[in-house]
C-alpha positions as CSV (number, residue, x, y, z in Angstrom):
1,X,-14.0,18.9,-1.0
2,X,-10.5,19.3,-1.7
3,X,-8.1,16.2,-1.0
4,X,-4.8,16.1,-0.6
5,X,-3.2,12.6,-2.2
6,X,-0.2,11.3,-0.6
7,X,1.7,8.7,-2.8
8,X,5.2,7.4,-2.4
9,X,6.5,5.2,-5.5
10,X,3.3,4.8,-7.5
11,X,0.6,7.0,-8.4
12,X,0.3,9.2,-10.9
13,X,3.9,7.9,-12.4
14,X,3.1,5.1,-15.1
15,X,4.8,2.4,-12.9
16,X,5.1,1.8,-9.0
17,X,2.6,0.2,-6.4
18,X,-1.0,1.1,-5.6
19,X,-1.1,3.4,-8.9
20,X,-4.3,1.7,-10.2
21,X,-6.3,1.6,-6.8
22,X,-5.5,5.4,-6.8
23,X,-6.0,6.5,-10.3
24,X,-9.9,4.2,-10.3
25,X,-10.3,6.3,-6.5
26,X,-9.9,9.9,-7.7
27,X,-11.5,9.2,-11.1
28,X,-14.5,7.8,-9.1
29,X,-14.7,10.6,-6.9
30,X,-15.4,13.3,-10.0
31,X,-17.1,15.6,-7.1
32,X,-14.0,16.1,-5.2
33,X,-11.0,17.9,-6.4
34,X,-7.8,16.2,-5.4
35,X,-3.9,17.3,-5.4
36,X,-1.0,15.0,-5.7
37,X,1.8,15.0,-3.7
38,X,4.1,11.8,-5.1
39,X,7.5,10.8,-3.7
40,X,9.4,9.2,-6.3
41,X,11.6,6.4,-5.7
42,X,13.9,6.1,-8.8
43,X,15.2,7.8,-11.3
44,X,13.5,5.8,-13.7
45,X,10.0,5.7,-12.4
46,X,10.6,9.6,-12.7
47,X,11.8,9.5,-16.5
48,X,8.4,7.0,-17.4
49,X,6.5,9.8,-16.4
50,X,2.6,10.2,-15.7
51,X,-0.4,8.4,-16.7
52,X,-3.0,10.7,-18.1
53,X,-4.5,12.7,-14.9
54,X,-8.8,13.3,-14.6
55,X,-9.5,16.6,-15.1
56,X,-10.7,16.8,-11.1
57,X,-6.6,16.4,-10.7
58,X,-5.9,20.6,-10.0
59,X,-2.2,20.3,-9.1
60,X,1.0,17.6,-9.0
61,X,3.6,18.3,-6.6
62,X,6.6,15.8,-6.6
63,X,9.8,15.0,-4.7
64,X,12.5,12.5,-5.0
65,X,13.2,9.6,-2.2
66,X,16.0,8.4,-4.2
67,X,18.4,11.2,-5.3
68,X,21.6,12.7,-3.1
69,X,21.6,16.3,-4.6
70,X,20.2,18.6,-2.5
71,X,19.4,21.0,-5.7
72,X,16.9,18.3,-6.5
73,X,14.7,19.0,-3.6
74,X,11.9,21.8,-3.6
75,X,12.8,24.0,-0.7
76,X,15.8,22.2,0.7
77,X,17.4,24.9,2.1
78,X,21.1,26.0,2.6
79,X,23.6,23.2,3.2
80,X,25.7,24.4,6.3
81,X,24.8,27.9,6.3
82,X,22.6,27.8,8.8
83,X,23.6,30.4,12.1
84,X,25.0,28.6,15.1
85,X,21.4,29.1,17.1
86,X,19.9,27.1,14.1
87,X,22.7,25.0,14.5
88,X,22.2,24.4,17.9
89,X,18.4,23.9,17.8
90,X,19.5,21.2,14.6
91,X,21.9,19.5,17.5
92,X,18.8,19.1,20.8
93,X,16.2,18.0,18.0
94,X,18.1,15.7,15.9
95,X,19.7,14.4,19.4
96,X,16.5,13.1,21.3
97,X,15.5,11.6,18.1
98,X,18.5,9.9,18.0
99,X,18.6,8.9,21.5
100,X,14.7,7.5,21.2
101,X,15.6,5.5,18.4
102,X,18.7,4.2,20.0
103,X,16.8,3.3,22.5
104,X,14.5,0.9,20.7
105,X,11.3,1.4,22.8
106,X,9.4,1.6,19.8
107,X,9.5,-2.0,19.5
108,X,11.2,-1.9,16.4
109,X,9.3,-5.2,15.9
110,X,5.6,-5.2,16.7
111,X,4.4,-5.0,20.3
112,X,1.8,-4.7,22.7
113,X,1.0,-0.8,23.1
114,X,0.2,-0.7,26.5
115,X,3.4,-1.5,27.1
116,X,5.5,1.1,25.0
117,X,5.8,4.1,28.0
118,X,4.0,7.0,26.3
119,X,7.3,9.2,27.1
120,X,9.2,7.1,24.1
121,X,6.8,8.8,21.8
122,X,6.0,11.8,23.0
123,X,9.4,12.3,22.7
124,X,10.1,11.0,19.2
125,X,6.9,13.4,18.3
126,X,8.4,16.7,19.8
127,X,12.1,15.7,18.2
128,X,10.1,15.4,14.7
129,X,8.1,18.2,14.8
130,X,11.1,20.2,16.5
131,X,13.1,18.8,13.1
132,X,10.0,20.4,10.8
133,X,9.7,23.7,12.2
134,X,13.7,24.3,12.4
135,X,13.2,23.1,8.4
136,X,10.4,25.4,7.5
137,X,12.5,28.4,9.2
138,X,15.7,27.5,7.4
139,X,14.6,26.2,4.3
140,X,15.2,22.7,4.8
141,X,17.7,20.2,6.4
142,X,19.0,17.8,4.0
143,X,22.5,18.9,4.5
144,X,22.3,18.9,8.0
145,X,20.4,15.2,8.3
146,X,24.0,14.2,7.0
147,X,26.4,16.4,8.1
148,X,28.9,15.2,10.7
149,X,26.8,16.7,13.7
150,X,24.0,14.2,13.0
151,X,26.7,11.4,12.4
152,X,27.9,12.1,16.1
153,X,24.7,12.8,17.7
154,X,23.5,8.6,16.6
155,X,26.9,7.8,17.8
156,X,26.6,9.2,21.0
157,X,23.5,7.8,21.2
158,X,24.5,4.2,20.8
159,X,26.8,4.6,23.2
160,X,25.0,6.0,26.2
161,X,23.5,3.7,28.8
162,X,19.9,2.3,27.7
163,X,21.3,1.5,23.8
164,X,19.8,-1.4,22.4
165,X,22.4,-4.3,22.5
166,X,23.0,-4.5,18.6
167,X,23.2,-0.5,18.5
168,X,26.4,-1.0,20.9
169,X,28.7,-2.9,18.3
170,X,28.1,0.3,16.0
171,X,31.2,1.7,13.4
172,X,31.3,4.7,11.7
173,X,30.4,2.9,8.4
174,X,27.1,2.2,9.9
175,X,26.6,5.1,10.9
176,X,26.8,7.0,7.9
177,X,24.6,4.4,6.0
178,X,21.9,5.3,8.4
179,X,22.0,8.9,8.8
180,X,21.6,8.9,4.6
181,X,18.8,6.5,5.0
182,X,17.4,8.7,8.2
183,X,17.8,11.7,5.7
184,X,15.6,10.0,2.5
185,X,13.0,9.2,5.1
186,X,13.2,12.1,6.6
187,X,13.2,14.6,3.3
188,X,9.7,15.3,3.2
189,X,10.3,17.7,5.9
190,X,12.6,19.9,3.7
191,X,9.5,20.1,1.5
192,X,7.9,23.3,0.7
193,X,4.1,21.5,0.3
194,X,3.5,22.4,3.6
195,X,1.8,26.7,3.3
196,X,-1.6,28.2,2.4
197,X,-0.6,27.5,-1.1
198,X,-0.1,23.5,-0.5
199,X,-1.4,20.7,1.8
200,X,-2.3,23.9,4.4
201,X,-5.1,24.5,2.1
202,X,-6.7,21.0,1.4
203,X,-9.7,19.8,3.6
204,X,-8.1,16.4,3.9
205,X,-4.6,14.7,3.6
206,X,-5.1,10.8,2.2
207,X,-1.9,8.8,3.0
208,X,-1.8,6.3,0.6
209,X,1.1,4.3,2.6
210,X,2.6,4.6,6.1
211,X,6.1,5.7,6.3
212,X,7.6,8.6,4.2
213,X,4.3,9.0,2.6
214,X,1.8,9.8,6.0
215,X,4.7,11.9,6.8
216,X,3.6,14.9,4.8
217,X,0.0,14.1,6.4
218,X,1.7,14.7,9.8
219,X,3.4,17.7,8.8
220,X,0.1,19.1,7.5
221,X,-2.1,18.0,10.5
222,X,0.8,19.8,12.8
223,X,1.3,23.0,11.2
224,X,-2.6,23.1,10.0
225,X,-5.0,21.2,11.6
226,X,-5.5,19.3,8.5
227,X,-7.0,16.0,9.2
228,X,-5.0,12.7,8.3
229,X,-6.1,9.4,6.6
230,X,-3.5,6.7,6.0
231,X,-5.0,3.5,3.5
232,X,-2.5,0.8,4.2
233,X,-3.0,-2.3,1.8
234,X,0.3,-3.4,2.2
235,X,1.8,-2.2,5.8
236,X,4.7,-1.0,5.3
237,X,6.8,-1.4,8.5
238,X,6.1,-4.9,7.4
239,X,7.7,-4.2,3.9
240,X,10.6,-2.8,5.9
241,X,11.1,-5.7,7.9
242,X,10.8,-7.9,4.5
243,X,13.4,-5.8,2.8
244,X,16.0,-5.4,5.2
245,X,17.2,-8.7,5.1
246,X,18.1,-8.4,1.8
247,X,20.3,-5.4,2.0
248,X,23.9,-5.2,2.6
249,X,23.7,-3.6,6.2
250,X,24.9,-5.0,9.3
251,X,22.7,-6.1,12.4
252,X,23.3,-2.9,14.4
253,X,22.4,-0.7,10.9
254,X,19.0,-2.9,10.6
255,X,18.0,-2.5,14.4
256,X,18.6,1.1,14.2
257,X,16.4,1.5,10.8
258,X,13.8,-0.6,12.5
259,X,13.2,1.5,15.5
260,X,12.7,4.3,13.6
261,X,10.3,2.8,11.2
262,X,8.6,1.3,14.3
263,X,8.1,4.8,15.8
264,X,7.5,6.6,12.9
265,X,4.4,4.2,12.4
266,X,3.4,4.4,15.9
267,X,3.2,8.0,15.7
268,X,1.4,8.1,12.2
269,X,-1.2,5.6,14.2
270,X,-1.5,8.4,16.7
271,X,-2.5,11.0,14.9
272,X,-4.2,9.9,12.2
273,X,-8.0,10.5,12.7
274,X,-9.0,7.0,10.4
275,X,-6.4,4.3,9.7
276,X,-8.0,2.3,6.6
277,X,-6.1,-1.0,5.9
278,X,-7.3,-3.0,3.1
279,X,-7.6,-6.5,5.1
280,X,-7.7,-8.3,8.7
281,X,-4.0,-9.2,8.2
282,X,-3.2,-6.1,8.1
283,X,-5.5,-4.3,10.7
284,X,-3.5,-7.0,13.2
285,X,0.0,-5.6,12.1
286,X,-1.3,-2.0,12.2
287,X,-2.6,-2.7,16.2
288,X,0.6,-4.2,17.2
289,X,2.0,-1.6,16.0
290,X,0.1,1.0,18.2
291,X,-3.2,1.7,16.2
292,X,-6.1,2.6,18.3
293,X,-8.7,0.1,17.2
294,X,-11.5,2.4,17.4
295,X,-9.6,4.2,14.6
296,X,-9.2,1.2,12.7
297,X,-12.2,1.0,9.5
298,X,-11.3,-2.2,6.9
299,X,-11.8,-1.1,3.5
300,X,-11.0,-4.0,0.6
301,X,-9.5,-3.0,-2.4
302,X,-11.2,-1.9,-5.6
303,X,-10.4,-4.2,-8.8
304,X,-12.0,-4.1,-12.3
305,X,-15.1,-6.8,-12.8
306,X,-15.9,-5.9,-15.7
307,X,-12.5,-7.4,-17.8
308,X,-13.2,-10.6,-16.2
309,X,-17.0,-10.9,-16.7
310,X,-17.4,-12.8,-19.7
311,X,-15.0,-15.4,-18.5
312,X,-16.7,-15.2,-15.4
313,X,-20.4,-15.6,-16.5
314,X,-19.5,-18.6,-18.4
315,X,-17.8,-20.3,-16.1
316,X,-16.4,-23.9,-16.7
317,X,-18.6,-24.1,-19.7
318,X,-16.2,-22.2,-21.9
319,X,-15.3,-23.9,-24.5
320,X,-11.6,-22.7,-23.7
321,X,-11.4,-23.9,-20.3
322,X,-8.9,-26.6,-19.6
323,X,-9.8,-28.8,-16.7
324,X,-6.6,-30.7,-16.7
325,X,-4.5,-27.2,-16.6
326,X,-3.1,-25.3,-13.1
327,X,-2.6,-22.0,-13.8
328,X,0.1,-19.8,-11.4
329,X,0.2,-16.1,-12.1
330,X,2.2,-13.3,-10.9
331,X,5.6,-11.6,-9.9
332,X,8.4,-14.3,-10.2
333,X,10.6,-14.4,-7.3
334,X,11.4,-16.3,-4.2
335,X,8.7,-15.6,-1.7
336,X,6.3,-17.0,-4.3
337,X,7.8,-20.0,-3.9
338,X,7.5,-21.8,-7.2
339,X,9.8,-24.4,-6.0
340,X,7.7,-26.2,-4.1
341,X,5.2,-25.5,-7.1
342,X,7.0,-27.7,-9.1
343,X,7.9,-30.1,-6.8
344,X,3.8,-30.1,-6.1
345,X,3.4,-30.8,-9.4
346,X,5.6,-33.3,-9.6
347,X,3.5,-35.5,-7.3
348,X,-0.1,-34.2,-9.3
349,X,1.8,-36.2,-12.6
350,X,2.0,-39.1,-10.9
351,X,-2.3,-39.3,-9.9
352,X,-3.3,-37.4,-13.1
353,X,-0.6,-38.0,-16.2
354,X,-2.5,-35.3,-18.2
355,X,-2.2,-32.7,-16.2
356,X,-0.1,-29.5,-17.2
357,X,1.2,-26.4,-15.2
358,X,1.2,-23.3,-16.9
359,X,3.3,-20.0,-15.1
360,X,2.6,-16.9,-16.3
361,X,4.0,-13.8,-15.3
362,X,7.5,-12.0,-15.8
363,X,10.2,-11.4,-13.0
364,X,10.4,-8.9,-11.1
365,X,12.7,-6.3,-10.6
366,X,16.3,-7.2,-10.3
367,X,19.0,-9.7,-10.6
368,X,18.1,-11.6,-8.0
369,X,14.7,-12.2,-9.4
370,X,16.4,-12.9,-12.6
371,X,18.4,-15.5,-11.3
372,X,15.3,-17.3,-9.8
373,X,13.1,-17.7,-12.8
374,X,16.7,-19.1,-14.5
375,X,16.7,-21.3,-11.5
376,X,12.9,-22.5,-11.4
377,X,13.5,-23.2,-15.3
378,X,16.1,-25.2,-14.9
379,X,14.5,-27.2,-12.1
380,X,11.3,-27.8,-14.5
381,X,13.6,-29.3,-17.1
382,X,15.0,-31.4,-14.6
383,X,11.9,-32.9,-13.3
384,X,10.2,-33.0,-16.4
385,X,12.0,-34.1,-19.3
386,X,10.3,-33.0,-23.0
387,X,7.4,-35.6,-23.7
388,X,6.6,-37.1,-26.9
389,X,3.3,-38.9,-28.2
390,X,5.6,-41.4,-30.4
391,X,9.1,-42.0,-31.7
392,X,8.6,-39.0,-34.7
393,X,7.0,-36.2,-32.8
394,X,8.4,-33.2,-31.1
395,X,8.1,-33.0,-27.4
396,X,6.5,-31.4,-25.1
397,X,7.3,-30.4,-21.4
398,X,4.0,-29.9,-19.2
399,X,5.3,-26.5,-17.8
400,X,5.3,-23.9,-19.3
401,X,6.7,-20.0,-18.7
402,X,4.8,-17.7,-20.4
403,X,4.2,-13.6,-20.3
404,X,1.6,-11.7,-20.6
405,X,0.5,-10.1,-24.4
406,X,2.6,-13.5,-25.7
407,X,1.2,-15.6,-28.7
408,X,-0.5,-17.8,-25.9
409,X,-1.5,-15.1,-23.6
410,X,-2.4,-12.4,-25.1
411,X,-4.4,-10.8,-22.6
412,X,-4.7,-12.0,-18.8
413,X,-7.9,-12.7,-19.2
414,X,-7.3,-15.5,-21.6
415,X,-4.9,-17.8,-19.5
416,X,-7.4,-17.7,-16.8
417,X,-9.8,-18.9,-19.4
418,X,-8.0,-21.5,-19.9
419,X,-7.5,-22.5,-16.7
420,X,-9.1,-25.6,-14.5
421,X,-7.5,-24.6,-11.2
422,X,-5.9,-21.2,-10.3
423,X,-2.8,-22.2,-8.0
424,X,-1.4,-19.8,-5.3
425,X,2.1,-21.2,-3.4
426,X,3.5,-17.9,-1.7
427,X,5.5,-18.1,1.6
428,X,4.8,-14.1,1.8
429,X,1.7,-12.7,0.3
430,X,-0.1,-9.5,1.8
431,X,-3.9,-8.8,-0.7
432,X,-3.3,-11.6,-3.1
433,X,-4.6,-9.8,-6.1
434,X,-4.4,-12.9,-8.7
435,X,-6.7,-14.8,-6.1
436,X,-9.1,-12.5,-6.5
437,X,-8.5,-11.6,-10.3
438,X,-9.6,-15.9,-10.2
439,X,-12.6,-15.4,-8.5
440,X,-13.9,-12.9,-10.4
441,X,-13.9,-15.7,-13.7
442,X,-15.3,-18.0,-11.8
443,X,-12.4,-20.3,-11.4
444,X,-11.5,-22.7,-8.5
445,X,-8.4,-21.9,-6.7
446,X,-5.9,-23.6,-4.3
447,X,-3.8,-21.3,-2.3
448,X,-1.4,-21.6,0.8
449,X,-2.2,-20.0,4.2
450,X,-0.1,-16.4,3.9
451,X,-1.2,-13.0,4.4
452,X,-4.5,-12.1,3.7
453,X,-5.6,-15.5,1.4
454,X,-7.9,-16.7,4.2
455,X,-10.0,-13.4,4.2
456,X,-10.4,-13.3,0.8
457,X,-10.9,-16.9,0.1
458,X,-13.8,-16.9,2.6
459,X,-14.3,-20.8,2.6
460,X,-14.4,-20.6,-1.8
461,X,-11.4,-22.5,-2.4
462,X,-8.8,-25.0,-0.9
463,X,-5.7,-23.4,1.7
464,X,-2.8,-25.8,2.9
465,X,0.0,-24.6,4.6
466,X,2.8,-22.9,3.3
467,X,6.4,-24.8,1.8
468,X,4.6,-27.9,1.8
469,X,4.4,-29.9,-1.8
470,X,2.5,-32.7,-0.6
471,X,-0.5,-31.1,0.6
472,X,-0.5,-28.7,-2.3
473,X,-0.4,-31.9,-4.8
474,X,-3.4,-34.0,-2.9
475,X,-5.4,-30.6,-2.8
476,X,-4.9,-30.0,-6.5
477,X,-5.3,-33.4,-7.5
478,X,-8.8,-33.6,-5.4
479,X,-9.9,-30.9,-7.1
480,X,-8.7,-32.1,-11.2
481,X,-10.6,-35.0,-10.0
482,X,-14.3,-33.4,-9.7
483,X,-14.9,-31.2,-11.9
484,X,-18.2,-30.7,-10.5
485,X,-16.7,-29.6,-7.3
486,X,-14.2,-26.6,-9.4
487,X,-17.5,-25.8,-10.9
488,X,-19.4,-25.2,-7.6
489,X,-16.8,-23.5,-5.7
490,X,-15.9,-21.2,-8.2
491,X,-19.2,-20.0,-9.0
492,X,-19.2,-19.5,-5.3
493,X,-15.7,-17.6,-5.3
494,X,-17.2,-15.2,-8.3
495,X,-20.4,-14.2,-5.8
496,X,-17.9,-13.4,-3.0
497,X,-15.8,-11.2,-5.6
498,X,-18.8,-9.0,-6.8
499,X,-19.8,-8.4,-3.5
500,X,-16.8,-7.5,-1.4
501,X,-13.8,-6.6,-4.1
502,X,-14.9,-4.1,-6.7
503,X,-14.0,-0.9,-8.0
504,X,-17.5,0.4,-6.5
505,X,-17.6,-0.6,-3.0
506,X,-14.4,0.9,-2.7
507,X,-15.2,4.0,-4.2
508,X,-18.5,4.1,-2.0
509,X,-16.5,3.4,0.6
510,X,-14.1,6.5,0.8
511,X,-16.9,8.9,-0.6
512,X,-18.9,8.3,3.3
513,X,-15.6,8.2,4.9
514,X,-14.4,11.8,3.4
515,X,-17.3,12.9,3.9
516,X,-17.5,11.6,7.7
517,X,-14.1,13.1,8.6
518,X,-14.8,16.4,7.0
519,X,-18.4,16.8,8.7
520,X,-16.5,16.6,12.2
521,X,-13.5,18.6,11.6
522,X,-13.8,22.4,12.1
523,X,-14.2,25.0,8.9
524,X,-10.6,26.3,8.6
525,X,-11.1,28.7,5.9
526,X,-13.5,30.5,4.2
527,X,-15.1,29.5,0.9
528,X,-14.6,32.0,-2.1
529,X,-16.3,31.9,-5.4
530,X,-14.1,32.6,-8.7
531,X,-14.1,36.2,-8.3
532,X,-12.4,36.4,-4.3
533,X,-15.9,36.8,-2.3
534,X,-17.2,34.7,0.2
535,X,-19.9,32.2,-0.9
536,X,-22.7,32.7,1.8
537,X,-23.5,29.3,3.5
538,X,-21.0,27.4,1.5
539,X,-19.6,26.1,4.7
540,X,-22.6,24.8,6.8
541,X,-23.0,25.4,10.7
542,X,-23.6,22.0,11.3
543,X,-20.1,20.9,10.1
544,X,-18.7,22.0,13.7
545,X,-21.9,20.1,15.5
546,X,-20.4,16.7,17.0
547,X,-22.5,13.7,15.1
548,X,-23.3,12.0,11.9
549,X,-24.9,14.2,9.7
550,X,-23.2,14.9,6.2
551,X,-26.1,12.4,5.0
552,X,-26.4,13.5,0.7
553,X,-29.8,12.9,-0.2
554,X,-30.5,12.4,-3.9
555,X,-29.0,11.0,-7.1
556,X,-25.6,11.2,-5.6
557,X,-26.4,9.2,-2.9
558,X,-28.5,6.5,-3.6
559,X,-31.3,7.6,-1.6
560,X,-34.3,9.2,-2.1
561,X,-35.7,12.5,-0.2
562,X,-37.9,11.9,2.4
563,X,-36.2,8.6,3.1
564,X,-33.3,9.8,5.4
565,X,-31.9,7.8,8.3
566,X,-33.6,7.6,11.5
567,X,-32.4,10.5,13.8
568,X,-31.2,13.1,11.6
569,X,-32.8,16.4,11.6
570,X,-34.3,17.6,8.2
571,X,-32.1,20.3,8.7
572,X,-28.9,19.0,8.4
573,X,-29.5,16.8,5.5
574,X,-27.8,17.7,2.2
575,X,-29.6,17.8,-0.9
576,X,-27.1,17.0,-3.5
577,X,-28.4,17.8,-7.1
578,X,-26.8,14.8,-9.6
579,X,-24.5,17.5,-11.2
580,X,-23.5,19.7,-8.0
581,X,-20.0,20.8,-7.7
582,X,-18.6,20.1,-4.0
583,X,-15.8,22.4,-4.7
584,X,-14.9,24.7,-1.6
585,X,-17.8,23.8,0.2
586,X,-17.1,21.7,3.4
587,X,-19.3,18.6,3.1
């Protein structure tokens, strides 16, 4: 089978989100052949480069999201030399996009969907899918998404009767700050990835995001039938609605940007044939935000046991484990809140005098994030003042800030080894990937109610509600106090990891689900051997028969031969030799 990987800011460049979910996916998929299609986001993720591809990798193809040149784009097309019925076409398309998103319909926050009149986005589709075809004629539209025509057209359009209120109080600054973010949005439909040569050839487009990244997946599905599925592990109108507050636009530039977002994720809901999001938090996001729930399949993230497994096996009987020691790790910044941390731990000092706090991670991007781990530092001075055992001895402060591959944490593993209690005090969390990191060494954690932490907590740890220090403290303190208790739940928490969060459930996971979506699509194109002639029977009859029945039988599959599921006919059952190539066939 051949897949069509849709990244935006992450995989296969060396740094950006999701790039180690995607990178253990396609190597654990070895059968399947996979291209890349990657947005980039900055300049400097572009300059890091790549990680080192799998050899099942056939073809990268990447654009930038960031840059203003129109020479950096693959296919972008003329910049105002378009004829005037181009033009004019540019002008009715761009304007009913404009005057849907002006509109605000989408629910630019989340909504119910039987309340969102179907005209809103079956108007939003035909003014996208007007905008793609008019680019794959001309060559692209980057120039024209900020020319002065599309400038005027979102004027116009927050002028007209039925404008949302904010969109009203509108200037031409705003404007022009949306229509460039409108245009990076909208860039990948001045892509070239969209022929017989590119996604028009792939059996499946995999959407590793929503937003700019399922949009090539549309594009795809609309000009080739080629079916869509978008993974969300983090949703990201969400991490739209996060991030605009800390931008410089106004009101009316934020509720324009958010009614686009909203409808561009209601329509990639709509048309992709399997939404996978990687936790209940955020399968309710993706159905308030118009996902059909029959479409709607949870699959967790994958993450490595196996670097965690001595620590893990061991448990609190290691001989490094400190049970007088919370541990926090992670990204430092504000919506981790290590302010009320501290002030938390300020109460556990006065129950348990012993007790230390160690932090370990670096900031994250930014001076902002900067500024905040200067902050928190200075705050932990404050509160605790150096310690020393007698007049002629150095002191000590009981928290620390440390980073990772440091001469007291070398490796990641080791500070959860020396942990007693893992400590998690977000006000914004989404897959809490320290949490379960924890779990997997066996280590009892105490986390505040955000995101997904219920979920993956399961009942193997202690949750109290967010921005509150006192309840953090008691829960901390009950649980430096019996060590038998850490000791139970986090043998407990490990079991739950094995069996819900690795690297192999995943993988097992999206093998049946290609594999399902495939086996009801129809055979678009002919398999061909190396030399240009059709392969007889590559492409099964049954693929087009509605029904379950790409079942593998054999090494591949786990399951032996004459042991297949109840109601499907010996006929349609594949027999997958363990070193069968699935290349060009269609299951």
């Amino acid at each position: 089978m051949r897949i069509g990987l849709l990244t935006e800011g992450g995989y296969p460049y060396v740094s950006g989100e999701a790039r180690l979910w995607c990178d253990r996916l396609v190597r654990g998929l070895g059968r399947h052949e996979f291209d890349i299609y990657a947005l980039s986001r900055s300049r400097r993720q572009e300059e890091q480069g790549w990680i080192a591809l799998p050899p099942q990798v056939s073809r990268v193809r990447t654009a930038p999201l960031w840059t203003v040149d129109d020479g950096a784009l693959s296919g972008a097309g003329p910049r105002g030399g378009h004829g005037r019925r181009a033009r004019r076409r540019f002008t009715e398309c761009f304007g009913e996009l404009a005057a849907v998103i002006c509109r605000g319909d989408s629910g630019g926050a989340p909504t119910d969907p039987d309340r969102r009149p179907q005209d809103v986005a079956d108007r939003f589709g035909n003014a996208l899918y007007g905008l793609a075809e008019l680019a794959r004629d001309e060559g692209g539209l980057a120039g024209a998404l900020r020319s002065e025509s599309a400038v005027r057209a979102l004027e116009s359009a927050c002028r007209a009767p039925g404008a949302l209120r904010a969109a009203r109080t509108v200037r031409v600054p705003d404007l022009l700050a949306v229509a460039g973010l409108l245009e990076r949005a909208l860039r990948p439909l001045s892509l070239d990835w969209y022929g017989d040569d590119g996604l028009g050839a792939v059996d499946l487009c995999h959407a590793t995001s929503g937003g700019p990244a399922a949009l090539p997946g549309l594009l795809a599905r609309h000009f080739a039938g080629v079916p869509l599925l978008v993974t969300e592990y983090g949703v990201q109108l969400r991490a739209h609605y996060l991030a605009a507050g800390d931008t410089d636009l106004s009101a009316p530039a934020r509720a324009l940007l958010a009614s686009f977002h909203g409808l561009l994720a209601a329509e990639v809901y709509d048309k992709a044939t399997l939404i996978t999001p990687g936790n209940t938090h955020a399968r309710r996001w993706q159905e308030r935000c118009g996902a059909d729930r029959a479409k709607l399949r949870t699959v967790h993230p994958g993450m490595e046991a196996d670097r965690f497994a001595e620590v893990g096996e061991g448990g609190y009987d290691d001989s490094a484990a400190d049970l007088s020691t919370l541990l926090w790790v992670g990204r430092i910044e504000p919506t981790k809140d290590l302010i009320s941390l501290l002030h938390a731990f300020a109460e556990v000092r006065k129950e348990e005098p012993d007790a230390r706090l160690r932090i370990v991670g670096a900031p994250a991007e930014g001076p902002e994030a900067a500024a905040y781990l200067a902050h928190c530092r200075a705050l932990a001075a404050q509160l605790f003042p150096d310690e020393a055992d007698g007049a002629h001895a150095v002191g000590d402060n009981p928290v620390s800030f440390e980073e990772i591959g440091g001469p007291e944490t070398p490796e990641l593993v080791d500070a959860y080894a020396g942990a007693g209690v893992v400590v998690l005090s977000s006000v914004v969390e989404g897959f809490p990937i320290s949490l379960v990191e924890a779990m997997f060494c066996g280590r009892a954690t105490v986390s505040t109610d955000v995101g997904a932490v219920v979920e993956v907590i399961g009942g193997t740890g202690l949750v109290v509600p967010p921005r509150n220090p006192r309840a953090l403290a008691e829960a901390c303190v009950a649980l430096l106090r019996d060590p038998e208790r850490c000791a139970r739940l986090g043998a407990a928490a490990r079991a739950r990891a094995l069996e819900l969060f690795t690297v192999e459930q995943n993988v097992a996971a999206f093998r049946g689900i290609y594999l399902e979506i495939v086996s009801h699509c129809p055979v678009r194109r002919e398999a061909l051997d190396a030399s240009g002639e059709p392969v007889p029977f590559a492409n099964p009859a049954e693929a087009s028969v509605p029904g379950r029945w790409a079942v593998a039988v054999g090494p591949a599959s786990g399951m032996e031969p004459g042991n297949e599921s109840a109601g499907v006919p010996s006929w349609a059952v594949d027999r997958v030799p363990a070193d069968a190539e699935l290349k060009g066939a269609a299951v």
